[in-house]
N, CA, C and O of each residue as an XYZ file, in Angstrom:
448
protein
N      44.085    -54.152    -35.707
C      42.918    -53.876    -36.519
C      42.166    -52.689    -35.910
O      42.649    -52.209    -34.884
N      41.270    -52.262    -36.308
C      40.536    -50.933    -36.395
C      39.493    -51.300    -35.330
O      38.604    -52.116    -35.574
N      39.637    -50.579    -33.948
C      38.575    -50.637    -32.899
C      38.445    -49.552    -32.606
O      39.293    -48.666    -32.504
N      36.501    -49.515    -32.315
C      35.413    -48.093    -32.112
C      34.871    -48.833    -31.673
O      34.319    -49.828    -32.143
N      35.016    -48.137    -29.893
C      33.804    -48.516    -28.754
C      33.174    -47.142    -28.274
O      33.739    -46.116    -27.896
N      31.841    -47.437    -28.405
C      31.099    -46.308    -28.118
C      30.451    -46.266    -26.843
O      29.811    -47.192    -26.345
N      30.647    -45.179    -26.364
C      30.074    -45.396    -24.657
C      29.195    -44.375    -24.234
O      29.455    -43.410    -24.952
N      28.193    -44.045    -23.362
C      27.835    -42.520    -23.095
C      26.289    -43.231    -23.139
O      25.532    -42.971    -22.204
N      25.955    -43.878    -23.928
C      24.843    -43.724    -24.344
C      23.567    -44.318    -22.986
O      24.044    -44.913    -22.019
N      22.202    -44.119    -23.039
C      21.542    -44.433    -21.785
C      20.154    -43.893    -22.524
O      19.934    -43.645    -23.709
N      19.138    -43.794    -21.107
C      17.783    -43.317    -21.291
C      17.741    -41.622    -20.626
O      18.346    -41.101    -19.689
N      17.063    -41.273    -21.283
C      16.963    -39.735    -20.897
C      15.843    -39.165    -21.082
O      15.481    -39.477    -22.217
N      14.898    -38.333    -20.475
C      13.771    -37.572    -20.334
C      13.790    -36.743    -21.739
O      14.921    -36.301    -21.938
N      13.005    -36.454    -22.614
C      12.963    -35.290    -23.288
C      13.446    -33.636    -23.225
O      12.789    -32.753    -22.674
N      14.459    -33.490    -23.769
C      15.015    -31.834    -23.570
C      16.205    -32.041    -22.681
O      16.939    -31.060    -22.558
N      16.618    -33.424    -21.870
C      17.573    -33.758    -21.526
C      19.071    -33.746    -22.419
O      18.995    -33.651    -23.644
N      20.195    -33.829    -21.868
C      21.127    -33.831    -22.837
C      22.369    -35.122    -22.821
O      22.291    -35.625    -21.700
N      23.012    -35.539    -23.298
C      23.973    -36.776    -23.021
C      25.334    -36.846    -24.163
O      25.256    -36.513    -25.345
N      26.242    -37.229    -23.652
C      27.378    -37.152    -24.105
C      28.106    -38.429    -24.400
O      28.835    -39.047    -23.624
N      27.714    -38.814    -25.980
C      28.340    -40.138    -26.448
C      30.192    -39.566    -27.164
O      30.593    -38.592    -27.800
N      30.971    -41.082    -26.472
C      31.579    -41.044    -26.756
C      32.649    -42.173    -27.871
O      32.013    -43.218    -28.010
N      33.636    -42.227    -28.438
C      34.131    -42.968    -29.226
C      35.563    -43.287    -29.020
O      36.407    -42.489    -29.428
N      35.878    -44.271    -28.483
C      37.292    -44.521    -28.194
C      37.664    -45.327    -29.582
O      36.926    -46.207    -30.024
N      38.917    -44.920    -30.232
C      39.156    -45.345    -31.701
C      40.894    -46.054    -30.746
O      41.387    -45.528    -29.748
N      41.421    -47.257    -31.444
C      42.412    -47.950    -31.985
C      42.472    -48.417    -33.233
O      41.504    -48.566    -33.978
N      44.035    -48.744    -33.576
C      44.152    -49.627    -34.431
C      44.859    -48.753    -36.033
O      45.502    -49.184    -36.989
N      44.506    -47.835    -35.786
C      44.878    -46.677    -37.076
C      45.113    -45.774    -36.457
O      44.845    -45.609    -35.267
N      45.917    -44.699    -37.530
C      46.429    -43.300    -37.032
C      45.403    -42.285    -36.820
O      45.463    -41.346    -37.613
N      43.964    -42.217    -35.462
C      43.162    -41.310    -34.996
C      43.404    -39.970    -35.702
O      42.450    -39.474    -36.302
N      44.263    -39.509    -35.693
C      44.578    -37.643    -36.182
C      44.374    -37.750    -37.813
O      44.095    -36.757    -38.485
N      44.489    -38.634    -38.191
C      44.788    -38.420    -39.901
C      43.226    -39.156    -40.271
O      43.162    -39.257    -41.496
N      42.255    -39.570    -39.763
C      41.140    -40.041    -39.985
C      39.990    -39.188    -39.815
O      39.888    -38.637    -38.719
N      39.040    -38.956    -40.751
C      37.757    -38.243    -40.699
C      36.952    -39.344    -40.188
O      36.938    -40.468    -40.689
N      36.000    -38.821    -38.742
C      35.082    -39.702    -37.927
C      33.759    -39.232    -38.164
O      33.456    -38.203    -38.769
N      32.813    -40.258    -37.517
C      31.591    -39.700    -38.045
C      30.738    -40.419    -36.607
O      31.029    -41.052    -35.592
N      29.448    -39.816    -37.331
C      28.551    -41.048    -35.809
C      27.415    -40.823    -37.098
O      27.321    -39.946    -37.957
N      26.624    -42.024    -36.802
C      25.628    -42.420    -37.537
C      24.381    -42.998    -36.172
O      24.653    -43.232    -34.994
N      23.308    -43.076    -36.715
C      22.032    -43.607    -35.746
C      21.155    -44.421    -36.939
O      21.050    -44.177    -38.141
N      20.649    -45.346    -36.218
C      19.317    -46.294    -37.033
C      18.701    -46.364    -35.914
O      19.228    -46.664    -34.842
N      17.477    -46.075    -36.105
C      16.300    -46.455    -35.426
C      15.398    -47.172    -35.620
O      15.192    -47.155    -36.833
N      14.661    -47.863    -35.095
C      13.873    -49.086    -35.319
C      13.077    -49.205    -36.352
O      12.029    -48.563    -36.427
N      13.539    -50.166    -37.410
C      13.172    -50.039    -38.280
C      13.107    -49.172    -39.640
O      12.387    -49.203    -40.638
N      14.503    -48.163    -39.092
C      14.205    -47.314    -40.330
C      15.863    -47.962    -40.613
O      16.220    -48.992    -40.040
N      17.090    -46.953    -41.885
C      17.632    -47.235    -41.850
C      19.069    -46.301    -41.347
O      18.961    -45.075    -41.338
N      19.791    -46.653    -41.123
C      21.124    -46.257    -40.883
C      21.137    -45.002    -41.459
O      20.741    -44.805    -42.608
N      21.616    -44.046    -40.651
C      21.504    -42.505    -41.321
C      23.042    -42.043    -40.472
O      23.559    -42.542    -39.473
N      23.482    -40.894    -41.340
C      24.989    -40.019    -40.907
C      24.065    -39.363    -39.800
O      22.854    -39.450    -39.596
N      24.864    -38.822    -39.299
C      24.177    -37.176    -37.997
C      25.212    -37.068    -38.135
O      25.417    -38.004    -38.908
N      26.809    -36.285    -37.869
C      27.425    -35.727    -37.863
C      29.159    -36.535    -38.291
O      29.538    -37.614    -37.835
N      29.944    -35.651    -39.248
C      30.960    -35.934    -39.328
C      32.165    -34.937    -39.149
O      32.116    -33.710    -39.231
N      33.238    -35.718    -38.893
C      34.470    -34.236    -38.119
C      35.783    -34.364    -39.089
O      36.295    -35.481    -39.163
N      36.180    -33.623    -39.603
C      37.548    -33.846    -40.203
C      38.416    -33.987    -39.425
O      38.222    -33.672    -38.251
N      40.031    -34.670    -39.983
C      40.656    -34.935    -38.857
C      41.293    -34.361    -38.321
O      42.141    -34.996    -37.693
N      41.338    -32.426    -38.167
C      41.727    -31.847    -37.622
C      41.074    -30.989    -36.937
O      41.556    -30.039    -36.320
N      39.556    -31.397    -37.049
C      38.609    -30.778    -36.308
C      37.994    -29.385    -37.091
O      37.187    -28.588    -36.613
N      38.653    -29.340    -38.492
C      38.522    -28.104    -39.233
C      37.074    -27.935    -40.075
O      36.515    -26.848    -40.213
N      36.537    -29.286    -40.646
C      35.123    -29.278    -41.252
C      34.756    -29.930    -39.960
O      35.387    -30.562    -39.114
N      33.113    -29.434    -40.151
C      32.192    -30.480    -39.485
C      30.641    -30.413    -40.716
O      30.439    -29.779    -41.751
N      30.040    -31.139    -40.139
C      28.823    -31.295    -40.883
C      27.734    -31.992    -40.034
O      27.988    -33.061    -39.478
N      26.520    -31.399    -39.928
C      25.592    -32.380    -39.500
C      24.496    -32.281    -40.362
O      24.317    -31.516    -41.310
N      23.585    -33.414    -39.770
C      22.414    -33.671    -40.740
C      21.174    -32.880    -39.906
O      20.851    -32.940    -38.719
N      20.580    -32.058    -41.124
C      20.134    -30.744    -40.523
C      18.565    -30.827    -39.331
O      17.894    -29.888    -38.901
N      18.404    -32.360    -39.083
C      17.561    -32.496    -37.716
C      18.579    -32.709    -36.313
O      18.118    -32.819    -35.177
N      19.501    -32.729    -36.521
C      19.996    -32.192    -35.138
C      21.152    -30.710    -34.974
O      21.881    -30.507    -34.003
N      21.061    -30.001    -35.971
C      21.437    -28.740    -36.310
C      21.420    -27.835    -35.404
O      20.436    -27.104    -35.515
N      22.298    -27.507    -34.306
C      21.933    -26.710    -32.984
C      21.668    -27.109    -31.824
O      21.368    -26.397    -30.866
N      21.772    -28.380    -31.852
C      21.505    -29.443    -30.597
C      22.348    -30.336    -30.323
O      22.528    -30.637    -29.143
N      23.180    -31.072    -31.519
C      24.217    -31.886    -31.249
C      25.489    -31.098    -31.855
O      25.539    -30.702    -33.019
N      26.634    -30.909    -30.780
C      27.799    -30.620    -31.249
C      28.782    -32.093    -30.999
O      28.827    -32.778    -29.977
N      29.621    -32.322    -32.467
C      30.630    -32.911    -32.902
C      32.135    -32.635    -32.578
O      32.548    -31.582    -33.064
N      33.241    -33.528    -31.692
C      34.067    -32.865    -31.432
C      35.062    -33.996    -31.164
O      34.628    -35.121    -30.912
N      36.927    -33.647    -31.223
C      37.592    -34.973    -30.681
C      38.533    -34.471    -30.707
O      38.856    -33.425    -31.271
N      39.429    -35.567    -29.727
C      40.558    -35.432    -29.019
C      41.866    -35.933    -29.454
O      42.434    -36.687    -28.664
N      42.365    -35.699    -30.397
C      43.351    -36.300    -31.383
C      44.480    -36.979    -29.957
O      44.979    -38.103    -30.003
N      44.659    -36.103    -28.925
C      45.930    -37.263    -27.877
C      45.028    -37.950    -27.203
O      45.505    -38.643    -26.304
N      43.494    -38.004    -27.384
C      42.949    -39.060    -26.590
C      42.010    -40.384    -27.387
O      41.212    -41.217    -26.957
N      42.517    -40.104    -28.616
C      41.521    -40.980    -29.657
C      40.416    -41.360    -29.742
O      39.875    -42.406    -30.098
N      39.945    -39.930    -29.196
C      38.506    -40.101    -29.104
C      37.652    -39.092    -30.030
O      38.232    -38.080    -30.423
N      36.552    -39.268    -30.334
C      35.638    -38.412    -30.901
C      34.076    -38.482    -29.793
O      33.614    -39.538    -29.359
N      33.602    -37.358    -29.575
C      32.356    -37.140    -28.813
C      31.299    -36.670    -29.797
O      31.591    -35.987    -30.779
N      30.484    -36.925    -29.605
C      29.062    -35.953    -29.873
C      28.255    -35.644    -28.262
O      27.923    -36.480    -27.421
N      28.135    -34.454    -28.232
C      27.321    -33.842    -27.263
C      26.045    -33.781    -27.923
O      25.857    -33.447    -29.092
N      24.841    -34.270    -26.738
C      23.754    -34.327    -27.730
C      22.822    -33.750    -26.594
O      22.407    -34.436    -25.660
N      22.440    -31.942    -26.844
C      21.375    -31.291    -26.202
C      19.733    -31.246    -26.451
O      19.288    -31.878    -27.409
N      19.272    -30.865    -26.012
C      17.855    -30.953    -26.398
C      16.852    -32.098    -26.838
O      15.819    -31.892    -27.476
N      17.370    -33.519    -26.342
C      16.695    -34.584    -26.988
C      15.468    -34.932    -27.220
O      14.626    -34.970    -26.322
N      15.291    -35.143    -28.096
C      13.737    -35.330    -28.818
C      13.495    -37.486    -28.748
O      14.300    -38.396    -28.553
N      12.003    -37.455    -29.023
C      11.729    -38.765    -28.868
C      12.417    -39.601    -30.326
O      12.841    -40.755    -30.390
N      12.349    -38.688    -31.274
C      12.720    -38.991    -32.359
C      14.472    -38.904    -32.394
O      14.922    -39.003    -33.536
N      15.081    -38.803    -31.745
C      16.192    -39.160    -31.738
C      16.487    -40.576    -30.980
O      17.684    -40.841    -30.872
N      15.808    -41.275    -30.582
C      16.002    -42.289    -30.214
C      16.251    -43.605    -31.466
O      15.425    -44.004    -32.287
N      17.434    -43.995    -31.293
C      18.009    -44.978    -31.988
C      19.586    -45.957    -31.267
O      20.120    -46.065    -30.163
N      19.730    -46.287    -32.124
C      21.495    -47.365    -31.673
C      22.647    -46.009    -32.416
O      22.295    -45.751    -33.568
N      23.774    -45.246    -31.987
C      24.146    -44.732    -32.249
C      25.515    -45.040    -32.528
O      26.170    -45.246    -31.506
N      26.426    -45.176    -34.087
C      27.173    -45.999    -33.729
C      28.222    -44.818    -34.515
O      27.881    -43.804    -35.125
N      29.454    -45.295    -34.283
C      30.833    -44.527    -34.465
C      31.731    -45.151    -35.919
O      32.075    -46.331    -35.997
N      31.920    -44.459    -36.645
C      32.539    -45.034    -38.026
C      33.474    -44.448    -38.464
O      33.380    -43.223    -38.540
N      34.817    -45.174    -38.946
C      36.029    -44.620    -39.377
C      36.633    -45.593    -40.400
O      36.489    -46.811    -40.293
N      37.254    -45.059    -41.306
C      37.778    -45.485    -41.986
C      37.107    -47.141    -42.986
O      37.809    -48.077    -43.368
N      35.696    -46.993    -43.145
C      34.846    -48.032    -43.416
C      34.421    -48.676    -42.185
O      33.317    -49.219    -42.140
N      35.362    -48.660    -40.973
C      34.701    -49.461    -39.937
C      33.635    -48.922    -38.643
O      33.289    -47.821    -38.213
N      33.437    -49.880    -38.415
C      31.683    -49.377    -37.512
C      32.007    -50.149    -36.021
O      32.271    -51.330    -35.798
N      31.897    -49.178    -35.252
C      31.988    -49.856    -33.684
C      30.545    -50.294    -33.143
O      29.527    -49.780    -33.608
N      30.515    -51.086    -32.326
C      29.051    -51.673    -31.893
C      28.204    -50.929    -31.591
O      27.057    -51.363    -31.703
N      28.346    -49.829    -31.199
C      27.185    -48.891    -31.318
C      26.545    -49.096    -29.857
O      26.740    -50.122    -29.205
N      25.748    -47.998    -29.400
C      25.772    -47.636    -27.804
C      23.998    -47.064    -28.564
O      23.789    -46.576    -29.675
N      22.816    -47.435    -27.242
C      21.492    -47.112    -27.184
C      21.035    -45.765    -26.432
O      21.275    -45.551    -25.244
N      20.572    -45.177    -27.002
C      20.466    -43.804    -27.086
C      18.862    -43.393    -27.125
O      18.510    -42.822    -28.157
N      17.562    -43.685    -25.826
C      16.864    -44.056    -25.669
C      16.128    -42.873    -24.885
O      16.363    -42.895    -23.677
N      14.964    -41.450    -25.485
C      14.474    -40.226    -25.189
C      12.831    -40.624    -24.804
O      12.230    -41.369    -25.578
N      12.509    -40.377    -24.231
C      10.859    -40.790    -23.273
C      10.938    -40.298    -21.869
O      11.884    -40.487    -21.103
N       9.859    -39.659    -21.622
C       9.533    -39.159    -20.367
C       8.418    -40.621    -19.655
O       7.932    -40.534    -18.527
C-alpha cells in the first residue's frame, strides 16, 4: 500500500530555513506527481507546492513564491521542499500527498 513519511520538520527562529522531507513506498515514485500541503491551526488544508513526475512542472502557491523550492529524487523516492526565509505565518502540520494519499505529516513551527 501507499506510504508517505515526512521528516525534517522542527522549530525555527524567523528568516531561518529547514528542509522537509518525503520518503514515498508502495507505488511507482517516478510516474507519480507529489505535492506538500500545510494546515494551520484552525484554518484549512491548503497545496504550497506540487512537482511533476519528472521534475519538469512545478507550481507553488504564490505566499511562498521565492522562498520554498520543490524538488525529488526519483532513485531515492523521495520528494523535498526546501523552505527559506520562514515567516510566523508559515507555521502549520506539513503533510506529503500522492496519488490521493496523505502521509502523517511533520510540525513545522516559526517564532523567535
Amino acid at each position: 500500500q501507499v506510504q508517505l513519511v515526512e521528516s525534517g520538520g522542527g522549530l525555527v527562529q524567523p528568516g531561518g530555513s529547514l528542509r522537509l522531507s518525503c520518503a514515498a513506498s508502495g507505488f511507482t515514485f517516478s510516474t507519480a506527481t507529489m505535492s506538500w500541503y500545510r494546515q494551520a491551526p484552525g484554518k484549512e488544508r491548503e497545496i504550497v507546492a506540487w512537482i511533476s513526475s519528472t521534475g519538469g512542472s512545478i507550481s507553488y502557491v504564490d505566499s511562498v513564491k521565492g522562498r520554498f523550492t520543490i524538488s525529488r529524487d526519483n532513485a531515492k523516492n523521495t520528494v523535498y521542499l526546501q523552505m527559506n526565509g520562514l515567516r510566523p505565518e508559515d507555521t502549520a502540520v506539513y503533510y506529503c500527498k500522492a496519488l490521493g494519499n496523505w502521509g502523517q505529516g511533520t510540525q513545522v513551527t516559526v517564532s523567535s
